[in-house]
C-alpha positions in Angstrom: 24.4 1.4 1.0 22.2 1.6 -2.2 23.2 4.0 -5.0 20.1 6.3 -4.4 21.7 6.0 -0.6 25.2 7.1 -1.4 23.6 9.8 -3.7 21.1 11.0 -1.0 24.3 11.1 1.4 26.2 13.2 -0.7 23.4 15.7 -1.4 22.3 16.0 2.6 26.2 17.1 3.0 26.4 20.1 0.7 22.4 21.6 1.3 22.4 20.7 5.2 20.7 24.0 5.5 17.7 23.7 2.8 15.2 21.5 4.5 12.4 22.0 1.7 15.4 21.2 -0.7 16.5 18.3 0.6 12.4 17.0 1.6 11.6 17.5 -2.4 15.3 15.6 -3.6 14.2 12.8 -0.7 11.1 12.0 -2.2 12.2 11.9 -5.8 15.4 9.4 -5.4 13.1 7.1 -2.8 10.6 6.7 -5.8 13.5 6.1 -8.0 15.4 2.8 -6.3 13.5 0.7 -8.5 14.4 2.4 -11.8 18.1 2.7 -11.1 18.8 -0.9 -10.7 16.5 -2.2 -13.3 19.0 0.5 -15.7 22.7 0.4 -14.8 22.9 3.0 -17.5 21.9 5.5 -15.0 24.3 5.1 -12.5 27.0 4.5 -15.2 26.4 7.9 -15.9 26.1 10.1 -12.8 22.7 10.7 -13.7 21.6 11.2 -10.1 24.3 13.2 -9.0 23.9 15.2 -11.7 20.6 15.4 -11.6 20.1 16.6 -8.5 22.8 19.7 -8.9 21.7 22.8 -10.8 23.2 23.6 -13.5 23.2 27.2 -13.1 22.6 29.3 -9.8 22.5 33.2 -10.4 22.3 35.9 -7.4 22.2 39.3 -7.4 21.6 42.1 -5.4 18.1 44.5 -6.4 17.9 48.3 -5.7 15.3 50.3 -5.7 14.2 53.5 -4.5 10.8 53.7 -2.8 8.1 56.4 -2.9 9.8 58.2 -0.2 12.9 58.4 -1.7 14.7 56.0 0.6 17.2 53.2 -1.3 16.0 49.6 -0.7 18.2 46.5 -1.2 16.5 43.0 -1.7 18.3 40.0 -3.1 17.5 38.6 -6.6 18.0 34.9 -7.4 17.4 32.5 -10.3 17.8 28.9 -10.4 18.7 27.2 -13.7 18.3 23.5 -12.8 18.2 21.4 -16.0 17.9 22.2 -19.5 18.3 18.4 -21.2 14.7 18.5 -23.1 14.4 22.2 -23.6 14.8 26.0 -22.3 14.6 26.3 -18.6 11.0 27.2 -17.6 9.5 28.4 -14.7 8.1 31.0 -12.1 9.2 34.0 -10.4 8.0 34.7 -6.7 8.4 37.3 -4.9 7.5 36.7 -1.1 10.1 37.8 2.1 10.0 33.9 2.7 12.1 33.1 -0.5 15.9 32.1 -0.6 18.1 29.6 -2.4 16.8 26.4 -0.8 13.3 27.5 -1.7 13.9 27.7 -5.1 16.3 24.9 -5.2 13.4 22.6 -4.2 11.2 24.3 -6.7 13.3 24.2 -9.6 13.8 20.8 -9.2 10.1 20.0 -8.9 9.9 22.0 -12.0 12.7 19.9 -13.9 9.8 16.4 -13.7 7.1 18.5 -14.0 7.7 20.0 -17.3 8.9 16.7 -18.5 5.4 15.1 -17.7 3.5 17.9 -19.8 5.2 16.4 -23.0 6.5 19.8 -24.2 9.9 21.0 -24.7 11.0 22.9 -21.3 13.6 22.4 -19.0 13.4 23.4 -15.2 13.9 26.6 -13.0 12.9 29.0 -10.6 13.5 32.5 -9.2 12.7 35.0 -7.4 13.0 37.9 -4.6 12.6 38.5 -0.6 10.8 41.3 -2.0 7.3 41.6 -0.3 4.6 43.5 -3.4 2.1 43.4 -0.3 2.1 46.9 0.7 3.4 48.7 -2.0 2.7 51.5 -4.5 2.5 50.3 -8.1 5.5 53.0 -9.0 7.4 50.7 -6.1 6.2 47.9 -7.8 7.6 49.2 -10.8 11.0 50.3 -10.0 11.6 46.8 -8.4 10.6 45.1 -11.0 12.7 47.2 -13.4 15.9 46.8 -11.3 15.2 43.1 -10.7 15.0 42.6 -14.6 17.9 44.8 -15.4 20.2 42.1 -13.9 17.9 38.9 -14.7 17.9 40.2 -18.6 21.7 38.8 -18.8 20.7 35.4 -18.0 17.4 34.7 -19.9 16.1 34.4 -23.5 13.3 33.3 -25.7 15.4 29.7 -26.1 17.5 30.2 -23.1 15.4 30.4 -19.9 11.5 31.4 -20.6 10.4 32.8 -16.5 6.9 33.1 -16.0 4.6 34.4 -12.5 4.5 32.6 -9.1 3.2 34.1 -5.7 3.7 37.8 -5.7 4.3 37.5 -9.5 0.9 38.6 -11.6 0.4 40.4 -14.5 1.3 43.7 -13.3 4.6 42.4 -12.3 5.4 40.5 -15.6 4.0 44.0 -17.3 6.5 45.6 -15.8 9.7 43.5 -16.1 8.6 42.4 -19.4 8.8 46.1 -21.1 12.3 46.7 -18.7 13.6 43.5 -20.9 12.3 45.0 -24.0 13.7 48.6 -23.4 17.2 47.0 -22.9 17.7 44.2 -25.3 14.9 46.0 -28.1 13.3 43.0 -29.2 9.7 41.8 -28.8 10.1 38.1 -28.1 8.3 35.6 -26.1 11.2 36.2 -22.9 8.4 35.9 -20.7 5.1 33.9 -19.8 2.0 34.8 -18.1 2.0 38.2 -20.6 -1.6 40.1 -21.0 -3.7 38.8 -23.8 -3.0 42.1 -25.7 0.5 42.0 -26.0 1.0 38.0 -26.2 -0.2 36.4 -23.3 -2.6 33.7 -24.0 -6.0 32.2 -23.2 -7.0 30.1 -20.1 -3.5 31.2 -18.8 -4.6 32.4 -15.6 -6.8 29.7 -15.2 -4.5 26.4 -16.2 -2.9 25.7 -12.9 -6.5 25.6 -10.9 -8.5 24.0 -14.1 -5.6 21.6 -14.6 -5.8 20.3 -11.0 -9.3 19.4 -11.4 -8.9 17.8 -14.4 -6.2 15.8 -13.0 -9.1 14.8 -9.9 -11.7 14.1 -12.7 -9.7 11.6 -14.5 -7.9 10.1 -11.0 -11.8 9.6 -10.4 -12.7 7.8 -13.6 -10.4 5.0 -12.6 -13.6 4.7 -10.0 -15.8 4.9 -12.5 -16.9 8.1 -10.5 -16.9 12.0 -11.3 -16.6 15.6 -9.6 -20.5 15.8 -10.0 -21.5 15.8 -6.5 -18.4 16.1 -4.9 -18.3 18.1 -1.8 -14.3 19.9 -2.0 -12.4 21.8 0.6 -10.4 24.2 -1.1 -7.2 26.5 0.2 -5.6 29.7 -0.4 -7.6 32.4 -2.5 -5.4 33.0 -5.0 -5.3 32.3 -8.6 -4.9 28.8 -8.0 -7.8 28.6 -5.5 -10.1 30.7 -7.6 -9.9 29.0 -10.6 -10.1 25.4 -8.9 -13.5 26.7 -7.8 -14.6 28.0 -11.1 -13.9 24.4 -12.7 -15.3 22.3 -9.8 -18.6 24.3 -10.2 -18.5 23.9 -13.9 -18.1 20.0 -13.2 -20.9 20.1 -10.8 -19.3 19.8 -7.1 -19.1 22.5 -4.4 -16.5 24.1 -2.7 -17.1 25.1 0.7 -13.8 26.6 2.1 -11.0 29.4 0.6 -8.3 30.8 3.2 -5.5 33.1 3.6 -3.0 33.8 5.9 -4.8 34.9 8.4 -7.6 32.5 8.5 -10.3 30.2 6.3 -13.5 30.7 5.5 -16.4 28.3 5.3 -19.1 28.4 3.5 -21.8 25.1 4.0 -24.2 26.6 1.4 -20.8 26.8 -1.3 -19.4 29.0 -3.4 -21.1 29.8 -6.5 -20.3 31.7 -9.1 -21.7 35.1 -8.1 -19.1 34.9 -4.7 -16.2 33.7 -6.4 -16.7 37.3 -8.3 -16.2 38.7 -5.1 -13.6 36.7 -4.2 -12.0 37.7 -7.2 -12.2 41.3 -6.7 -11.1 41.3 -3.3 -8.1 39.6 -3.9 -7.2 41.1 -7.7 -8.5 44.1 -7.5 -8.8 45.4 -3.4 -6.1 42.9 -2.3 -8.0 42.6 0.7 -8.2 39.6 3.3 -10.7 36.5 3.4 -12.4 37.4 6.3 -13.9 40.0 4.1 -16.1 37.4 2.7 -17.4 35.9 5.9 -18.5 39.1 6.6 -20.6 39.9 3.6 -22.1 36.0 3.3 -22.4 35.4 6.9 -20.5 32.5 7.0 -18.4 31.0 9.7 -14.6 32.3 9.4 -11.5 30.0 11.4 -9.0 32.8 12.7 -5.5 31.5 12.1 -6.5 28.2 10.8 -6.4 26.2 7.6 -9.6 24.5 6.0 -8.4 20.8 6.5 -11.1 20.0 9.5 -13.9 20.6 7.1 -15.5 17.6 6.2 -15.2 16.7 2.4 -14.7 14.3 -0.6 -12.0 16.2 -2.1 -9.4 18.4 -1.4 -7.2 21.0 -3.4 -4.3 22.5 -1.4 -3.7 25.5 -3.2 -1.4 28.1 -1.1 1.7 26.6 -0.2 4.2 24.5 0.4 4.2 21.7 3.3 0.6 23.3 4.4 -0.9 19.9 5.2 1.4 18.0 7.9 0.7 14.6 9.5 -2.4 16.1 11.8 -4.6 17.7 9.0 -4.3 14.3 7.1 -5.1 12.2 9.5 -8.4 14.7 9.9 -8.8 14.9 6.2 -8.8 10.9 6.2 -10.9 10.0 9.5 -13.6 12.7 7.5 -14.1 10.8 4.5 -12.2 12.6 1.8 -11.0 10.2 -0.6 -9.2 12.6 -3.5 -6.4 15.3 -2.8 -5.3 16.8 -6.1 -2.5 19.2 -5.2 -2.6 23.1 -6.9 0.4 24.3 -5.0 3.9 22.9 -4.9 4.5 20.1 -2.6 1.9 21.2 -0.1 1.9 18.1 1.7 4.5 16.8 4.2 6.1 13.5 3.7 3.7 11.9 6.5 1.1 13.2 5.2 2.0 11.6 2.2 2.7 8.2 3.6 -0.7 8.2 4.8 -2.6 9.3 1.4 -0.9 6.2 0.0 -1.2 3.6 3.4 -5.4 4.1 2.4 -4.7 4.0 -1.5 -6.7 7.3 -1.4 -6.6 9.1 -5.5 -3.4 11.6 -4.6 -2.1 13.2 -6.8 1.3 15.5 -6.0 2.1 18.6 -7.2 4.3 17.9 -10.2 1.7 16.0 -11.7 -1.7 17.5 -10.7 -0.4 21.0 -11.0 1.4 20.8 -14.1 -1.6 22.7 -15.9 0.0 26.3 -15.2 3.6 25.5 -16.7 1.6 23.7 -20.0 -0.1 26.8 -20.6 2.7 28.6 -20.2 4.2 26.2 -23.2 1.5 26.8 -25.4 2.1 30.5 -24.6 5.5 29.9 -25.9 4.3 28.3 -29.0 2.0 30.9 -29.7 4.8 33.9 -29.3 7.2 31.5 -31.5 4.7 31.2 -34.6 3.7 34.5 -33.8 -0.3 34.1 -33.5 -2.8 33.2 -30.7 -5.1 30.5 -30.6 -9.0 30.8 -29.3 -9.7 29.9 -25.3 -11.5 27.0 -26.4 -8.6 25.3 -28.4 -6.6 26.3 -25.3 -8.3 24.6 -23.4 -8.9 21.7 -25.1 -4.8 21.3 -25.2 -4.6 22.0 -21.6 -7.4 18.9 -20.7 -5.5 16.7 -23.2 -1.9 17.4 -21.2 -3.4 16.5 -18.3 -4.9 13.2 -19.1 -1.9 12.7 -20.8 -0.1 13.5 -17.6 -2.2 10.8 -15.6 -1.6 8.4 -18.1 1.5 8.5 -17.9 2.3 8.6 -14.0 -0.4 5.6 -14.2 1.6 3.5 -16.9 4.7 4.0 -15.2 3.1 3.3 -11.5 1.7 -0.2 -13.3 5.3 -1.0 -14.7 6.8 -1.1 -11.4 4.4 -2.6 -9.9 2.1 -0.3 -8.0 -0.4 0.8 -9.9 -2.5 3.9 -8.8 0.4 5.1 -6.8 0.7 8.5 -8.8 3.9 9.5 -6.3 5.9 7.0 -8.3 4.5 7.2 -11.4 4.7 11.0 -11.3 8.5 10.7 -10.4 9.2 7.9 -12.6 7.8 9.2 -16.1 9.3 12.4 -15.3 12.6 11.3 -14.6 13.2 8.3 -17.4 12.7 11.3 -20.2 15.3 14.1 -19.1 17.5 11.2 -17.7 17.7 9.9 -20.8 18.3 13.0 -22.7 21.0 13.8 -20.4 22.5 10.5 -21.5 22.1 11.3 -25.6 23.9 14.7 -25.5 26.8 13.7 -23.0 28.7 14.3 -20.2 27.7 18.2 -19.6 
């Protein structure tokens, strides 16, 4: 058996029970076989198995007392995965659907993913099986202040740096942000994803949607060819989905599909700037459901289906993980779309997968495509640290320069082992050979 073998072996063992775990490790040791025997340095120092084990895994129970005056219990968690190449970074969701294996598999995404964007940010995740859908801002609140009374312990400006995820928004980081203040009194940069007037930065909200379609734009100019034109398919309605939009319009293609978990809508005529308002305020503001805009555009709305039969050029999976199986490729494929850029994390199962890359269609997976959020989140972090903010246009401008720094490198590394344009490879290669190797420089820890 091959090292990435016995290593696989040993990890299936201990997480049995954490399928989308396991499905994320699977797909970043497979990509790695290549790497590991061109460098005995790596197996000569546990990199994999260490790799692949968190470093740190907090849980902790969450009280809370809700508008009736009833005591609820939900279960924290965080997940500090690897720190090698700087202060674990990443999201906190809160969503009934979350648990250890959940944000195991994130975590470890985040761990490649933050080493791609070429800033200084280790990996993690966290979260809560606490649903915000539903509940009173006060409920909101006192969550969120319980949750961070035991989370404050754990993080720090140059320890672990958490930002949002789904469920997570600017309310919610309000909220635990000023908890963290209130018990440690200090005003530091703890958090990510902060309002602009107390240290959150530009193009935040936007980076993870505007940072997919940049990845799609420059995937495209290998082509010689360009959003302008292209016809997308587009899911959730999110952050992610809204701002995906807002950047494909700005390119010149249309987007003719959002969804939610009820249904999709689709729109043939697109969605232009004036509905993606609406959009917006139905889901910021009214946190109402999609079918809400089918009504008021007289479009056709898909009950209790996702937007992958549309026909399209290019799609942007942007709700949630595995939302794309073997089926919704294969209809994706036989209907002429020839770019998926992902927005969420690992939204497509591994047949899906295998059959983006069987017709050498432009893919490009989550840890690469989406890496826009977590970059922004970096700059954020620079900002609080130097303790100034810079304009949305030099924001910006960073963001698009990460991300084509991003596709060069999963493109350079996907060339040096010798499949170029596979970005599955590259992605997991360039991300790897940097935190392995600065696992290796600071020792056995």
């Amino acid at each position: 058996m091959s090292y990435v073998g016995e290593v696989l072996e040993g990890v299936k063992k201990r997480n049995a029970s954490e399928p989308e775990f396991l499905q994320a490790v699977t797909e970043v040791l497979e990509s790695l076989e290549l790497v590991v025997e061109k460098h005995k340095k790596y197996r000569d120092n546990a990199i994999l198995e260490r790799i692949v084990e968190p470093e740190r895994q907090i849980i902790f129970r969450v009280p809370w007392i809700d508008d009736k005056g009833n005591v609820r219990v939900n279960r924290g968690i965080r997940i500090e995965f690897n720190s090698a190449i700087g202060p674990y970074k990443g999201g906190i969701r809160f969503h009934p659907s979350v648990n250890v294996g959940i944000l195991k598999f994130l975590g470890f995404e985040q761990v490649f993913k933050n080493s791609l964007t070429t800033l200084p940010m280790g990996g993690g995740k966290g979260g809560s099986d606490f649903d915000p859908k539903g509940k009173s801002d006060n409920e909101v609140m006192r969550f969120c202040q319980s949750f961070m009374t035991e989370l404050s312990r754990h993080i720090g400006a140059d320890t672990d740096v958490p930002a949002g995820d789904i469920g997570v928004g600017g309310r919610e980081i309000g909220y635990m942000f000023g908890q963290y203040k209130r018990l440690r009194n200090e005003f530091t940069g703890v958090l990510t994803g902060k309002k602009l007037n107390w240290g959150g930065s530009l193009i935040r909200p936007e980076a993870t949607g505007y940072g997919a379609v940049y990845f799609a734009e420059e995937m495209l100019k290998t082509k010689n060819d360009s959003m302008k034109g292209k016809v997308c398919t587009v899911s959730g309605s999110g952050n992610v989905a809204q701002y995906t939009i807002e950047k494909v319009n700005m390119l010149g293609g249309k987007c003719v599909t959002l969804s939610d978990s009820d249904g999709s809508i689709y729109d043939k005529d697109g969605i232009n700037d004036e509905k993606l308002a609406f959009v917006m305020e139905l889901k910021n503001v009214k946190r109402g459901r999609i079918k809400e805009y089918a009504d008021k555009f007289k479009c056709e709305y898909l009950p209790g289906k996702r937007p992958w039969g549309i026909k399209c050029d290019c799609a942007f999976p942007s709700a949630t993980q595995n939302e794309i199986d073997g089926n919704d490729a294969k209809t994706l494929l036989d209907n002429g779309c020839f770019v998926v850029s992902e927005g969420a994390n690992m939204p497509s199962v591994p047949e899906a997968i295998e059959q983006y890359l069987a017709k050498k269609i432009l893919y490009g997976p989550g840890k690469a495509a989406n890496a826009g959020g977590v970059a922004t989140s970096g700059l954020e972090m620079s900002q609080n640290a130097l303790k100034m903010s810079w304009s949305r246009e030099e924001v910006d401008g960073k963001l698009l320069n990460i991300m084509k720094a991003i596709h060069k490198q999963c493109l350079d590394a996907s060339s040096e082992y010798g499949d170029a344009g596979n970005y599955v490879l590259g992605a997991n290669i360039a991300g790897f050979v940097k935190v392995a190797d600065s696992m290796i420089d600071q020792g056995v820890v």
